[in-house]
C-alpha positions as CSV (number, residue, x, y, z in Angstrom):
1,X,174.2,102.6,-3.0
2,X,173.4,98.8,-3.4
3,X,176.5,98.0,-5.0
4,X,178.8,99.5,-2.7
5,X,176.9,98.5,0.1
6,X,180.4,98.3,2.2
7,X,180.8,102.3,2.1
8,X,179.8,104.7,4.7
9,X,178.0,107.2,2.3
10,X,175.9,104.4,1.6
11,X,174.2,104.6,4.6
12,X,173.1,108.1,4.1
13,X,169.4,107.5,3.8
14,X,169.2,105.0,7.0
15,X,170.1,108.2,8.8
16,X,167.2,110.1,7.9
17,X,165.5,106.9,9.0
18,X,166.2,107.6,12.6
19,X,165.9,111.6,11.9
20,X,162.2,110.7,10.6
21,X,161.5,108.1,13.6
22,X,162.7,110.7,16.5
23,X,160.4,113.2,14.8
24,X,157.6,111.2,14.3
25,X,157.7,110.2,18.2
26,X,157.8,113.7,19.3
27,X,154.2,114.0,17.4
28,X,152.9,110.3,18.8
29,X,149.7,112.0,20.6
30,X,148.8,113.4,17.3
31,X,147.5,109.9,16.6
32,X,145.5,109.3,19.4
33,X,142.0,110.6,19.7
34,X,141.5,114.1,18.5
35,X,144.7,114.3,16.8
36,X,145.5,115.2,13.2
37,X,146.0,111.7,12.4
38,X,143.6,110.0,14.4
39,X,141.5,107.1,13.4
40,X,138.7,108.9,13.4
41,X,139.7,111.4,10.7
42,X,142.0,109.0,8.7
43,X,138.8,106.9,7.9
44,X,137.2,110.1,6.8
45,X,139.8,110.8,4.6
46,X,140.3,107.3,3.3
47,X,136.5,106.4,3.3
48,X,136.5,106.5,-0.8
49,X,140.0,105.0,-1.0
50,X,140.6,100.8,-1.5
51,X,140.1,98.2,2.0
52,X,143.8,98.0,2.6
53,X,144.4,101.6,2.4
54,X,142.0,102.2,5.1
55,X,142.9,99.5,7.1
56,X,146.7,100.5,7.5
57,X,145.5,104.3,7.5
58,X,143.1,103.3,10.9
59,X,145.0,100.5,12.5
60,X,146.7,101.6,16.1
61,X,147.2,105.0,17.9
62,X,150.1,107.0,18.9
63,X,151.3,103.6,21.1
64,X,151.6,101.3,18.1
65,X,152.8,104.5,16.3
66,X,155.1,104.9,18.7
67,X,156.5,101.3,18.8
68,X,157.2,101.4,15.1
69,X,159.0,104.6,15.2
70,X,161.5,103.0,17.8
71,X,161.6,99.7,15.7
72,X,162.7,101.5,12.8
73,X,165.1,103.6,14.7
74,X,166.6,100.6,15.6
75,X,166.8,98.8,12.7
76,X,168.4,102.1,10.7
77,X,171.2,101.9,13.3
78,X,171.9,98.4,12.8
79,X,172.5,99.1,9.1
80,X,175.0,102.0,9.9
81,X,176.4,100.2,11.5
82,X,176.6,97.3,9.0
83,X,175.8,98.6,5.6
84,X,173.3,96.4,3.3
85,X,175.7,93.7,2.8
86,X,175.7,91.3,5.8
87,X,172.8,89.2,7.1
88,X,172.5,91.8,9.6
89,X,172.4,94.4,8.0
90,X,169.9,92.8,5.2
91,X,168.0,92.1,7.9
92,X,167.7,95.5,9.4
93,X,167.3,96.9,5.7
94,X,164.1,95.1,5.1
95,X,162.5,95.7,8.9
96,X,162.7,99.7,8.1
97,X,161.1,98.5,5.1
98,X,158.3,97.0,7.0
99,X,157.9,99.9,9.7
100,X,158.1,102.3,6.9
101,X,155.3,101.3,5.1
102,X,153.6,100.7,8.4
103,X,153.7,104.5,9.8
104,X,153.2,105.7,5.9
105,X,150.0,103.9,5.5
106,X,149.0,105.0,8.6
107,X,149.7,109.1,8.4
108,X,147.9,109.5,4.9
109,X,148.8,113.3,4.8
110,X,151.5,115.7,5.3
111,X,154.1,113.2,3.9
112,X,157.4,114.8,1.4
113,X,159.3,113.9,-1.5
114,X,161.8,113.3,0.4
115,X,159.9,110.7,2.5
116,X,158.6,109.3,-0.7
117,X,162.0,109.0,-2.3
118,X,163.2,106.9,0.8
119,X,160.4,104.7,0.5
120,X,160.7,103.9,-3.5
121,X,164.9,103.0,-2.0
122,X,163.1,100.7,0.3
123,X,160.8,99.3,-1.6
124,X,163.8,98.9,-4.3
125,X,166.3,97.5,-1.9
126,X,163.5,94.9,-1.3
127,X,163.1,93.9,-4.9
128,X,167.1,93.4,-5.4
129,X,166.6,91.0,-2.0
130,X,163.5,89.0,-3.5
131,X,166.0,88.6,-6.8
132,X,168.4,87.0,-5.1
133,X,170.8,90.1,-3.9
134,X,173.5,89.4,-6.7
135,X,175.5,92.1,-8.3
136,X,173.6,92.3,-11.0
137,X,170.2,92.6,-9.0
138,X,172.3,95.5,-7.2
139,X,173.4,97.3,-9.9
140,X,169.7,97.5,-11.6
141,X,168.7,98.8,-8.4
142,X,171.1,101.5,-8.7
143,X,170.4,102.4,-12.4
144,X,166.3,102.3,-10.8
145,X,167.4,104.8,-8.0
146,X,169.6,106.9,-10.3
147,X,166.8,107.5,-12.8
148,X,164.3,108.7,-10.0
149,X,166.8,110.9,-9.0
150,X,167.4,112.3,-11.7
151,X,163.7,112.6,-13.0
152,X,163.3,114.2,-9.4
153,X,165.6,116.6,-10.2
154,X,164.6,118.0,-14.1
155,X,161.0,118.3,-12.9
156,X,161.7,120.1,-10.7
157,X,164.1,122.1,-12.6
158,X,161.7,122.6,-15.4
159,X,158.5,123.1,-13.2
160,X,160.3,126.0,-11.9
161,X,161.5,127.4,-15.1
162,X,157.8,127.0,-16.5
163,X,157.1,129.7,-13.1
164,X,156.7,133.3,-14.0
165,X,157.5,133.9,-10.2
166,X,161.2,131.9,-10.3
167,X,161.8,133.0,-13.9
168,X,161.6,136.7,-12.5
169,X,163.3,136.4,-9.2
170,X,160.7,136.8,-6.6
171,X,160.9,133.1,-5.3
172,X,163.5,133.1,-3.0
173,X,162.1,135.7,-1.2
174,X,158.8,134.6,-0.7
175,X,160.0,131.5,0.3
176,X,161.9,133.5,2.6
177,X,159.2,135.5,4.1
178,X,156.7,132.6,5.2
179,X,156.1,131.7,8.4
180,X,157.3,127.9,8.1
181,X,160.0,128.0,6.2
182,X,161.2,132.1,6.6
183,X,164.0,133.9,8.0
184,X,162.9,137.1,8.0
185,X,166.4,138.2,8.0
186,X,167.1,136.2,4.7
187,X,163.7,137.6,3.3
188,X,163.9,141.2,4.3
189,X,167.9,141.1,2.5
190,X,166.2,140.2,-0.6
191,X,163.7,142.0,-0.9
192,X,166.2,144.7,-0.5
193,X,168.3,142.9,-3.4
194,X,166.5,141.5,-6.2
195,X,168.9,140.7,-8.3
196,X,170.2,138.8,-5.9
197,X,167.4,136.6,-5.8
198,X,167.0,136.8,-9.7
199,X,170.6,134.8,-8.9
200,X,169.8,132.4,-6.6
201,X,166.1,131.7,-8.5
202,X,168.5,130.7,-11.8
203,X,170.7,129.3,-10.1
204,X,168.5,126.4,-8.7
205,X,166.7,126.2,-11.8
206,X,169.8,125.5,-13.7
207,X,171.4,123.3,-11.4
208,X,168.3,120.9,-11.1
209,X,167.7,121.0,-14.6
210,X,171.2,120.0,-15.9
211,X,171.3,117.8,-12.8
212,X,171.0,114.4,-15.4
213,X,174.0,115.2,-17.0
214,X,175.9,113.6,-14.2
215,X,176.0,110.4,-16.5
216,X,178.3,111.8,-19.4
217,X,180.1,115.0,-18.0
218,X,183.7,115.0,-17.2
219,X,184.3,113.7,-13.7
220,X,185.1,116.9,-12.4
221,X,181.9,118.7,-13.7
222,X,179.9,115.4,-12.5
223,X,181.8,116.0,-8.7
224,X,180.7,119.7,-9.2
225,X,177.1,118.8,-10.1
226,X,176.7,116.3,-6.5
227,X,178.9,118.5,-4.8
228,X,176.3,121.6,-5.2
229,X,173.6,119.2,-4.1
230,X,175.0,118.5,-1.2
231,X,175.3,122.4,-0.3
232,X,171.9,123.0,-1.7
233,X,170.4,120.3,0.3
234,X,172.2,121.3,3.6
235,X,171.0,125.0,3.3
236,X,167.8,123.8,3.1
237,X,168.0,121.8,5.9
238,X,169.6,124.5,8.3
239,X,167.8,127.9,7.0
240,X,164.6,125.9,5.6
241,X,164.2,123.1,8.1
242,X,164.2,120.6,5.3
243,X,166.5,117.9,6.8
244,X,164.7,115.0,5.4
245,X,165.5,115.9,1.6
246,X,169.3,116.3,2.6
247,X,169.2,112.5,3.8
248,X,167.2,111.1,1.1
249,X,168.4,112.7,-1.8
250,X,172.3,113.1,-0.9
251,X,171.8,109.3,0.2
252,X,171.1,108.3,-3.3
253,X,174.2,109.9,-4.9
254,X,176.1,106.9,-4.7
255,X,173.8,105.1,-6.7
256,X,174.4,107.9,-9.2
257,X,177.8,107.8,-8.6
258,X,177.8,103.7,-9.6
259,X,175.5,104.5,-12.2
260,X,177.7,106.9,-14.3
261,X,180.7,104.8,-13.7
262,X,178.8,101.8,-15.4
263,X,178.0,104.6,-18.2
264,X,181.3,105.5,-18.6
265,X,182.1,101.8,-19.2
């Protein structure tokens, strides 16, 4: 994704930039007084933890809050439009840098892998500008991104696996049946059908686990591999709600992509 900066798919993750920002401004009061993530708790929470932590986790309210989410918004448009590749663009990159950091410091809780992923790409894309921006400083930033991915991915995979409730088939459908992330439709049809969700448990354990062998399958089975993720992500987005993990994580496939090029020579 940083060296192939001029592509569209590229830009994947500076869309869930402006996702995140519109959904963190819809919450802004939470920040003020008497919110979730007011002041007043965050320094509760953070009393034990180092000066800067508490600092960023108690500095501004839902206005400040609110005038980073719209910064960032901005600034993930302007790389859309743009890519990483142009002053411009470059620019833009490293301003959602500094607002991301900004509104992460100062939530604390509540935060996702997803979120985390898209800061580590930030934080990344900031290291490959501080060495200079060259090819090569792109392409180790790739190979960095790709290996996060992929350790994401088999974790995951084999967390699940090492779950007596995935192993047997009953995941899916408690998943299903929650109040946060349920459709009781979904969850009633497999309770109704457990071997059905026996499937769909293996399924996803399989595919994350095996996910690493994008580098050195055959290019069709590697397209297969990203191609699932992209459905598995966008399922979870509409049925689950999930949309930041679709951004994050399908916006770091073309550093995969680059990656197992370079490993194919």
């Amino acid at each position: 994704m940083f060296e192939y900066p001029d592509l569209l798919v590229c830009r994947l993750l500076f869309a869930g930039l402006v996702v995140e920002a519109f959904e963190t401004f819809r919450i802004r009061a939470a920040f003020d007084y008497g919110g979730m993530f007011s002041r007043v708790n965050l320094a509760l929470l953070t009393s034990a933890m180092p000066a800067h932590m508490r600092f960023g986790a108690t500095f501004g309210g839902a206005t400040l809050v609110s005038i980073a989410v719209m910064v960032q918004a901005l600034a993930a448009l302007v790389v859309i439009v743009e890519g990483t590749h142009t002053p411009a663009g470059i620019s833009a990159a490293l301003v959602c840098l500094a607002a991301n950091a900004y509104l992460r410091a100062r939530r604390q809780i509540g935060g996702s892998g997803a979120e985390q992923l898209t800061f580590i790409v930030l934080v990344t894309f900031g290291l490959v500008m501080l060495a200079g921006g060259t090819r090569a400083a792109r392409r180790l930033g790739d190979i960095f991104i790709t290996a996060e991915v992929l350790l994401a991915y088999f974790a995951s995979g084999i967390s699940k696996a090492a779950s007596a409730v995935w192993r047997n088939g009953r995941a899916m459908t408690g998943i299903l049946s929650t109040e946060g992330y349920g459709v009781p439709l979904l969850g009633r049809v497999l309770s109704e059908h457990p071997a059905l969700d026996r499937l769909l448990c293996w399924s996803v354990i399989l595919w994350e686990s095996a996910f690493p062998l994008v580098l050195i399958l055959p290019r069709p089975l590697m397209i297969a591999i990203m191609a699932t993720g992209v459905l598995f992500h966008g399922t979870c987005a509409i049925i689950m709600g999930l949309n930041r993990f679709l951004w994050a994580f399908c916006g770091c496939y073309p550093a995969v992509w680059a990656t197992a090029m370079l490993v194919r020579g």
